[in-house]
C-alpha positions in Angstrom: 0.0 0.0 0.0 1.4 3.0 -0.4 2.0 6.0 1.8 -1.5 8.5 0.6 -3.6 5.4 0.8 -1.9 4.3 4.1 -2.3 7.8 5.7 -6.7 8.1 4.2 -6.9 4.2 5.9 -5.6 5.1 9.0 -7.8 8.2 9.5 -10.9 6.7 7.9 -10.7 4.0 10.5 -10.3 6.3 13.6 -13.3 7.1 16.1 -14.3 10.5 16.2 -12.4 11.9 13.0 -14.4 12.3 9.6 -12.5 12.7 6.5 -13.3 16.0 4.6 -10.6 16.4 2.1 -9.0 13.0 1.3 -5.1 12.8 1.5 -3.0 13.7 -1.6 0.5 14.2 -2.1 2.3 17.3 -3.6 6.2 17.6 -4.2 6.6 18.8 -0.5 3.9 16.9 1.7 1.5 15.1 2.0 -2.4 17.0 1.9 -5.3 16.8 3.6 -8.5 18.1 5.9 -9.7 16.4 9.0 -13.0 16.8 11.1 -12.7 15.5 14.9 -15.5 15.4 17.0 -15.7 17.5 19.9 -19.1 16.6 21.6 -20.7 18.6 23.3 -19.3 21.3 21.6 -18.6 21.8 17.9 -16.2 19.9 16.0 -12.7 20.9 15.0 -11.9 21.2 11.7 -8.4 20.6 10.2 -6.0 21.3 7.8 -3.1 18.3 8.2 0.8 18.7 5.9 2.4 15.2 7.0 6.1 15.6 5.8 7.6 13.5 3.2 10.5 12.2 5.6 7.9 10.5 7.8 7.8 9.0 10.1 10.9 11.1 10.3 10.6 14.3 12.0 11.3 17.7 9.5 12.2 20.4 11.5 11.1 19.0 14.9 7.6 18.2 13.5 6.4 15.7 11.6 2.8 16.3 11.5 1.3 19.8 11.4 -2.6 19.8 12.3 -3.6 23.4 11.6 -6.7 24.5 13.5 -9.2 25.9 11.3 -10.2 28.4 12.1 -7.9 29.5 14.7 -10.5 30.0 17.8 -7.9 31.2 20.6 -7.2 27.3 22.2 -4.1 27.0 24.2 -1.0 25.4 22.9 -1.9 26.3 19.1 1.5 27.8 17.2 1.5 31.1 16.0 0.4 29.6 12.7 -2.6 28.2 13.7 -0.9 24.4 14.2 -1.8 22.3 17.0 1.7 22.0 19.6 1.7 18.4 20.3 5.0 16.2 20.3 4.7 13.2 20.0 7.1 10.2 20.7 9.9 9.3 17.8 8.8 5.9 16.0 10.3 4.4 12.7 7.2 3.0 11.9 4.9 5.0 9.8 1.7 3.6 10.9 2.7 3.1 14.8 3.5 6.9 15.0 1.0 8.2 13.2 -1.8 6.7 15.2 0.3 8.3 17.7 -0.5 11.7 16.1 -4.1 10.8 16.4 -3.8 10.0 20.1 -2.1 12.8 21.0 -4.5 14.9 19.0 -7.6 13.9 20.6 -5.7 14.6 24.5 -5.0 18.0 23.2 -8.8 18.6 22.4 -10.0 17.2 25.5 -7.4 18.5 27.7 -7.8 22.6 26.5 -10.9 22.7 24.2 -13.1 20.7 26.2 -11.8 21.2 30.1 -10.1 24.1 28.5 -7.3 23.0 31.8 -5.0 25.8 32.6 -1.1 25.4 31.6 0.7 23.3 34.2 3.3 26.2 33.8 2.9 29.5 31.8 2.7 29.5 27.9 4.1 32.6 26.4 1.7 34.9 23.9 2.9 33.2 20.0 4.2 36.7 18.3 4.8 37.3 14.7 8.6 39.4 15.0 9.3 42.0 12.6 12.8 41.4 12.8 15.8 39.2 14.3 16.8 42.1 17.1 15.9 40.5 20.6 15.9 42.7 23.9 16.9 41.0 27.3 15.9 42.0 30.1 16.1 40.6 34.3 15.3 41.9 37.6 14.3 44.9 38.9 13.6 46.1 42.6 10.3 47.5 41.7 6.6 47.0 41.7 5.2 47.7 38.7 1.3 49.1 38.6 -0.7 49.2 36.0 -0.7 52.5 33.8 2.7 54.0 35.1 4.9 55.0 32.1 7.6 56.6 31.6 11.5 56.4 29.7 13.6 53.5 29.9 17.6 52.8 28.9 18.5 49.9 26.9 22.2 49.2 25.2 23.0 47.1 21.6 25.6 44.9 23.0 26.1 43.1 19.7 24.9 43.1 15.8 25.1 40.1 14.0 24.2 40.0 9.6 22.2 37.2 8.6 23.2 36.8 5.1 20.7 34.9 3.9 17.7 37.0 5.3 19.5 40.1 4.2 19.2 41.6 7.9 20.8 42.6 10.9 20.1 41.4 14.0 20.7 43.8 17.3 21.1 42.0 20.9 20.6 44.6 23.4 19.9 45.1 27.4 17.5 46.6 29.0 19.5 49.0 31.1 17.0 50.7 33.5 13.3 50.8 33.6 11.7 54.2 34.7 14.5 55.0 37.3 15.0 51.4 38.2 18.1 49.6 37.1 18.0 46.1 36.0 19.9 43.2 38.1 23.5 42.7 35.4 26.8 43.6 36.2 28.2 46.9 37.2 29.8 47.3 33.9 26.7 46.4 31.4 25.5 49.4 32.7 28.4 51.6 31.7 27.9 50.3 27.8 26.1 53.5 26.0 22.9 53.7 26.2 19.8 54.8 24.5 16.0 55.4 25.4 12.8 55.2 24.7 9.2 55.0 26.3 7.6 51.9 28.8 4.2 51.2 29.7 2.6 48.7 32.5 -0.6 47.3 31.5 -0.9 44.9 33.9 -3.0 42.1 32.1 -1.7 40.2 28.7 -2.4 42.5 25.5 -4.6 39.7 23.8 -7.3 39.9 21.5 -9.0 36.7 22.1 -7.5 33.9 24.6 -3.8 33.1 23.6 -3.6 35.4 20.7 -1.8 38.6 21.0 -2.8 41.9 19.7 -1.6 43.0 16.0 -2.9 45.9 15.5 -2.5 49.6 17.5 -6.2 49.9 16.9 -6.4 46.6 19.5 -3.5 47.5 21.2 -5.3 51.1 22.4 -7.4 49.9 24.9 -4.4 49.0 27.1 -3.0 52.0 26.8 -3.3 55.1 29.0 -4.8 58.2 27.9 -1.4 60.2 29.4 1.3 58.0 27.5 -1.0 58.3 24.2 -0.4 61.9 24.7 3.3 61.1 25.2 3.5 59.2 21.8 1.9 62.4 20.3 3.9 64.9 21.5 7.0 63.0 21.0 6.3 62.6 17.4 5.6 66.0 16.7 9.4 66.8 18.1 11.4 68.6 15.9 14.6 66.4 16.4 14.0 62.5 17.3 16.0 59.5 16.5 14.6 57.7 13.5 13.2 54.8 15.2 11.2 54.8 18.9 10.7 51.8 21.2 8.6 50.9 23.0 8.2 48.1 26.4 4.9 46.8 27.0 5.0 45.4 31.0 2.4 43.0 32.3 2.2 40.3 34.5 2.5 36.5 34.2 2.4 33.4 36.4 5.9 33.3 38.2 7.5 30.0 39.0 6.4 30.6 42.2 3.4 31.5 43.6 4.5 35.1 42.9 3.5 36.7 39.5 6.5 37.6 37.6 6.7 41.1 35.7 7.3 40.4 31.6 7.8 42.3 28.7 7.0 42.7 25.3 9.1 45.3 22.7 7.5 47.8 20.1 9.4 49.8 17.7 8.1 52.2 14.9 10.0 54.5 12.6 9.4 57.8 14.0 7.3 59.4 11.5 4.9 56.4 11.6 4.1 56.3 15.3 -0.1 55.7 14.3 -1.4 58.3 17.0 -2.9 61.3 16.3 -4.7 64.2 18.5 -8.3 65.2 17.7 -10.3 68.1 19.5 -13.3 66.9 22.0 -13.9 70.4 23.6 -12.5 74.4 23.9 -8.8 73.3 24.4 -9.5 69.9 25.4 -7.8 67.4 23.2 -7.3 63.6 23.2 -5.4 61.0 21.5 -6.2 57.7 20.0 -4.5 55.3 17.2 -5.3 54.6 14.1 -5.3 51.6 12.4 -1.4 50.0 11.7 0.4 47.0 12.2 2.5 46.6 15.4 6.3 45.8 14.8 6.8 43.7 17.8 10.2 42.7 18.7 11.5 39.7 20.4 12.5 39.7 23.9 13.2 37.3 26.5 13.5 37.5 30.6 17.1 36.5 31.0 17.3 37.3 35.0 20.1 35.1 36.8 17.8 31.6 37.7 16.8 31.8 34.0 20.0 32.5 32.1 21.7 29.9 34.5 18.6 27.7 35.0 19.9 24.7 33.1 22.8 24.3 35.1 24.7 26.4 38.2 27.3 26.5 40.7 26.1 26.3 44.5 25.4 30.4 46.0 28.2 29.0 48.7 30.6 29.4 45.5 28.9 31.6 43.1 28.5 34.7 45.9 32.2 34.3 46.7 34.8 37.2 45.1 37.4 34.8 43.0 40.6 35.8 42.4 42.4 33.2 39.6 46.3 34.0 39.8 47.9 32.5 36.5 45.6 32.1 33.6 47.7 30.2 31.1 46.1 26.8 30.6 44.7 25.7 33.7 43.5 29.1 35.6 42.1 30.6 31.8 39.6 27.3 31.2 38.9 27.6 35.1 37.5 30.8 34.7 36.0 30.2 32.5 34.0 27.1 33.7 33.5 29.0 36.8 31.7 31.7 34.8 29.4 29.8 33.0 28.5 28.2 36.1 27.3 31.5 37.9 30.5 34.0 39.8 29.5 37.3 39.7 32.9 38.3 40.9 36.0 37.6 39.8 39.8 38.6 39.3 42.0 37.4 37.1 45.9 38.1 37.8 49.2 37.3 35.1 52.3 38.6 34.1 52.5 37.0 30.3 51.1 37.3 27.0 49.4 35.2 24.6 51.9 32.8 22.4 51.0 31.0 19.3 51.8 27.6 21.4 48.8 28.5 24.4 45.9 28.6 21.5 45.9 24.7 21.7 45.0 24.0 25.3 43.6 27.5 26.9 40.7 29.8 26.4 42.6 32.3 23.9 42.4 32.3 20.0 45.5 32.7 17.6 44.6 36.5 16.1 44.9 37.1 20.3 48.7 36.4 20.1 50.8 38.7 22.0 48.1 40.7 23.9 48.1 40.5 28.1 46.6 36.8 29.1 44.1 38.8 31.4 42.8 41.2 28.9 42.1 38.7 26.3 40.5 36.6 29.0 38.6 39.1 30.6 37.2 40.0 27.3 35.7 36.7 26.8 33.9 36.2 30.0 32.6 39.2 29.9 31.2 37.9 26.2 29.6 34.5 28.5 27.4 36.4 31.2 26.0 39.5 31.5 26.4 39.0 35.6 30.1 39.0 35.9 32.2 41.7 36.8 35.4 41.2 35.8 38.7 42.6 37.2 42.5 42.8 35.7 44.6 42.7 39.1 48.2 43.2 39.3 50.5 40.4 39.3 51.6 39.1 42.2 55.1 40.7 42.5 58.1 39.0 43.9 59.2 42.4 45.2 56.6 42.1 47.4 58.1 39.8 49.8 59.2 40.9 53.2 58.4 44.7 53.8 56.7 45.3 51.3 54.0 42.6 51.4 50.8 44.4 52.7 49.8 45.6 49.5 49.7 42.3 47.9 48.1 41.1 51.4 45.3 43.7 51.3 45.1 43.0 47.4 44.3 39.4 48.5 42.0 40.1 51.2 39.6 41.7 48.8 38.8 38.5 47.9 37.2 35.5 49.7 38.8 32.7 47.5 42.2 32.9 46.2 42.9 30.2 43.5 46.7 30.0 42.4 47.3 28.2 39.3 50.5 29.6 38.5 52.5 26.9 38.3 55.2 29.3 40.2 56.3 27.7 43.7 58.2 30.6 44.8 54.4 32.7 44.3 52.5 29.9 46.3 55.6 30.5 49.3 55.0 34.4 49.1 51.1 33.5 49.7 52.0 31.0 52.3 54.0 33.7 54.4 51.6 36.8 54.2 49.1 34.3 56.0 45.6 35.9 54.2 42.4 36.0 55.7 41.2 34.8 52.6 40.6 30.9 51.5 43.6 30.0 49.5 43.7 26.8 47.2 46.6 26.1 44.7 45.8 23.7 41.5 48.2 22.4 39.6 48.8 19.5 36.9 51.3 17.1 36.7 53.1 15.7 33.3 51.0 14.9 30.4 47.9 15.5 32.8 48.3 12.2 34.7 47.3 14.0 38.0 45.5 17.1 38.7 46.3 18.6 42.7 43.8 20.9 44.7 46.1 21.7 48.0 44.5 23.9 50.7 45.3 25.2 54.0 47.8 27.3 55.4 50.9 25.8 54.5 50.4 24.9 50.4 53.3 24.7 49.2 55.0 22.2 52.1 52.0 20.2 51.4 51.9 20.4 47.4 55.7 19.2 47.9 55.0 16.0 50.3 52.2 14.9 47.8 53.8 15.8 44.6 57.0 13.7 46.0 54.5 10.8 46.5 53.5 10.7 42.8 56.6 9.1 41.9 56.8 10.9 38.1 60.4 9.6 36.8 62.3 11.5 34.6 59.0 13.1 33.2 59.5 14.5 29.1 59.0 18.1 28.8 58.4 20.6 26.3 61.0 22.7 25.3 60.0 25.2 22.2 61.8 25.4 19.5 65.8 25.4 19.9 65.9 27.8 23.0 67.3 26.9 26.4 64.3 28.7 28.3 61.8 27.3 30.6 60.1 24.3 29.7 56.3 23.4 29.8 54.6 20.4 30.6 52.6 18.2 28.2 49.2 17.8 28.4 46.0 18.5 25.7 43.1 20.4 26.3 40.7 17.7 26.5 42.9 16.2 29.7 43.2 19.4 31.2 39.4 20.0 31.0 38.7 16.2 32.1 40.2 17.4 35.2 39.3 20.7 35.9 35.6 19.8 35.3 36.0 17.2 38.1 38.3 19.3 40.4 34.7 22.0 40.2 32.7 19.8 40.7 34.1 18.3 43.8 35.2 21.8 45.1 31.2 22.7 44.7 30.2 19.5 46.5 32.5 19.8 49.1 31.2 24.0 49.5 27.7 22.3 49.8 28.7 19.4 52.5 31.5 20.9 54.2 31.3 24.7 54.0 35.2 24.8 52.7 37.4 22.9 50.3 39.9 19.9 51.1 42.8 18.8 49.6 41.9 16.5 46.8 43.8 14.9 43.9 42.1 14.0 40.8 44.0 10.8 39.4 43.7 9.7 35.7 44.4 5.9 35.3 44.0 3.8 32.1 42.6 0.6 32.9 42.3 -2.2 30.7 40.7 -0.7 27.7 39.4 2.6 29.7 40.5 5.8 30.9 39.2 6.4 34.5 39.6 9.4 36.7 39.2 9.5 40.6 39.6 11.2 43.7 41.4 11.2 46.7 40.7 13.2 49.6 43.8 14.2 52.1 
């Protein structure tokens, strides 16, 4: 049999669903229109495009049942199609009964119970462009009709080629007077402005289905920032494009509501308000009928924008200081950033060298900048709740007298992580006796052993276990012909093998323990496997 007469079978012989247009095939899918019964109420009526790769998926979805017409259901697409997914099957009949089943729990689960959303579902909006807007926390309780100005910052534009646009990333800086929750240094990025309004309830024009038009959008609006819009397009001097945040509450994952927002922008000379007279003097404004350009934008507060995976608050509200950031302090920071610190200084003496690119967090046109600019530059690129600082390195000249600078330098700090490779730093840290935690992390040749040493005496202890490793006559790296220091051997991959585990038990140990221990994470190859473990001292 083949696939059309398959596909009509298989839907002729289902209870509840009539056949109104039988199946056909065109170059792209496969056609056809669906009744399903919906007693008491009336029945659905559907337009089904089954893809040609079924029962392979085509672009997530491999059946597209498009409501018609659309009647403001929940969990319909923007395009009208029912959002169902539906368990992967490689047999064509199997999954697309499937489809059927799944299709009848959507209709009885929100057309005929019309159940509420076990968790929020976000109003489908048609973009007008690729820009996106991100915005997080504020200390502020929004009401419903206050307005005002608020800041936002393009942080980066990317060209889609084959769309022929460009697409602006931006944060939104402040919102009336209130400053969003990022790092003190997103806010220094320049700024620019427009206008915000809190509506309080979802703009919709029917359940589900946002409003298109500024016609439907009025309603919301307050009669004050209409006269706003006016005014400000009837400025002389204006920038040639206005937007515009549209604030209103949604369910919060908690049992508070959560404040969201929706973007607006309109070229200046098309903002659709206009004034007309209603009395001696008295004036009012209202819109006329136009298309709303919304723009994407998305709530990227901390718990979202590190909601798929974070460190433990006992290490992420810690101030870091990394000294050394070659190849095992650069890919710890940069683990520990995309894991959640907020704070966190990065301290070196050297520059980037064609040989580093291979194992560390830098890239080849980077060669011969500082180590900590380079790097700072990059995590700064990861998380927009970082704030990064370049410290001084950790002078030599220091020692004796002149040690309290370096000491109070320290101190600024609750965690001080040395992976400098340099013994004679991690004395010099040993003998100014900080208030701060101290750990040193180091690697041994060709990554066979990674070393976490803490306490008050690192580098006697870092000796004793180093000693008990037993590494004979271990093959360095000399570059090139030179007689300068060597380097020890080890890829990326090993050296991220370990540091992932050396974070991961440091985080556990924050959790259970409240500090870190002395831990060495030991790579073995047994039989046919590579294994790495831990012991705790």
């Amino acid at each position: 049999m083949n696939k059309v007469d398959l596909i009509n079978e298989v839907f002729l012989l289902e209870n509840e669903i009539g056949i109104v247009l039988p199946f056909s095939e065109d170059e792209d899918a496969f056609l056809g229109e669906i009744s399903l019964d919906a007693s008491p109420k009336e029945a659905l009526h559907f337009k089904v495009e089954i893809s040609r790769t079924y029962p392979l998926s085509d672009s997530e979805i491999s059946v597209r049942f498009y409501l018609n017409p659309n009647i403001g259901v929940a969990h319909v697409n923007l395009d009208g199609s029912v959002c169902i997914h539906t368990p992967q099957h490689h047999d064509f009949e199997v999954r697309l009964k499937n489809e059927i089943k799944f299709l009848k729990k959507w209709r009885d689960k929100y057309y005929l119970k019309q159940d509420s959303n076990e968790r929020y579902d976000y109003l489908n909006t048609q973009y007008s462009d690729a820009s996106c807007f991100l915005f997080t926390d504020v200390a502020h309780q929004f009401h419903s009709g206050e307005f005002g100005e608020f800041k936002f910052s393009v942080f980066s534009d990317h060209s889609i080629h084959e769309k022929n646009i460009t697409a602006h990333q931006a944060y939104i800086l402040e919102i009336g007077r209130h400053k969003c929750n990022w790092a003190d240094r997103v806010h220094r990025i320049q700024a620019s402005g427009g206008f915000y309004v809190f509506i309080e309830d979802e703009p919709v024009k029917s359940p589900y289905r946002i409003v298109t038009d500024w016609v439907e959008l009025e309603p919301y609006l307050p009669d004050d920032f209409l006269k706003i819009l006016y005014n400000y397009k009837n400025r002389p001097l204006k920038l040639h494009k206005l937007m515009i945040l549209i604030g209103y509450f949604i369910p919060g994952t908690n049992e508070n509501k959560e404040c969201h927002w929706q973007a607006i922008s309109v070229v200046n000379n098309e903002i659709p308000v206009y004034g007309r007279k209603i009395g001696p003097k008295q004036y009012e404004s209202s819109c006329y009928d136009y298309p709303i350009n919304w723009n994407k934008t998305l709530n990227s507060g901390y718990e979202r924008f590190f909601g798929r995976g974070c460190l433990s608050p006992k290490f992420t509200d810690k101030k870091i200081l990394i000294i050394g950031v070659g190849a095992v302090g650069s890919g710890l920071a940069t683990i520990l950033v995309r894991s959640g610190v907020r704070h966190l200084g990065i301290s070196d003496y050297d520059a980037i060298e064609p040989g580093n690119v291979c194992r560390s967090e830098y890239f080849l046109t980077e060669s011969q900048l500082p180590k900590t600019i380079a790097l700072a530059q990059h995590l700064q690129a990861i998380s927009p709740f970082v704030d990064v600082h370049i410290k001084n390195r950790i002078s030599k000249k220091d020692y004796g007298e002149f040690g309290s600078g370096t000491k109070a330098m320290l101190e600024e700090y609750d965690l001080v992580m040395d992976c400098s490779s340099d013994n004679e730093i991690s004395y010099f840290i040993d003998r100014l006796q900080v208030s701060s935690e101290v750990v040193n992390i180091s690697i041994s040749n060709e990554a066979r052993e990674m070393v976490l040493v803490t306490g008050r005496n690192i580098t006697e202890a870092k000796k004793v276990i180093f000693d008990s490793l037993k590494e004979t006559d271990p093959q360095l790296i000399y570059e090139g012909t030179g007689c300068w220091s060597p380097t020890f051997k080890a890829s990326y991959f090993d050296i991220q093998s370990h540091l992932n585990l050396v974070v991961q038990n440091m985080n556990h140990q924050m959790e259970t323990l409240g500090k870190m221990r002395t831990t060495v994470i030991k790579r073995e190859i047994v039989g046919n496997n590579i294994t790495l473990s831990t012991i705790d001292y």
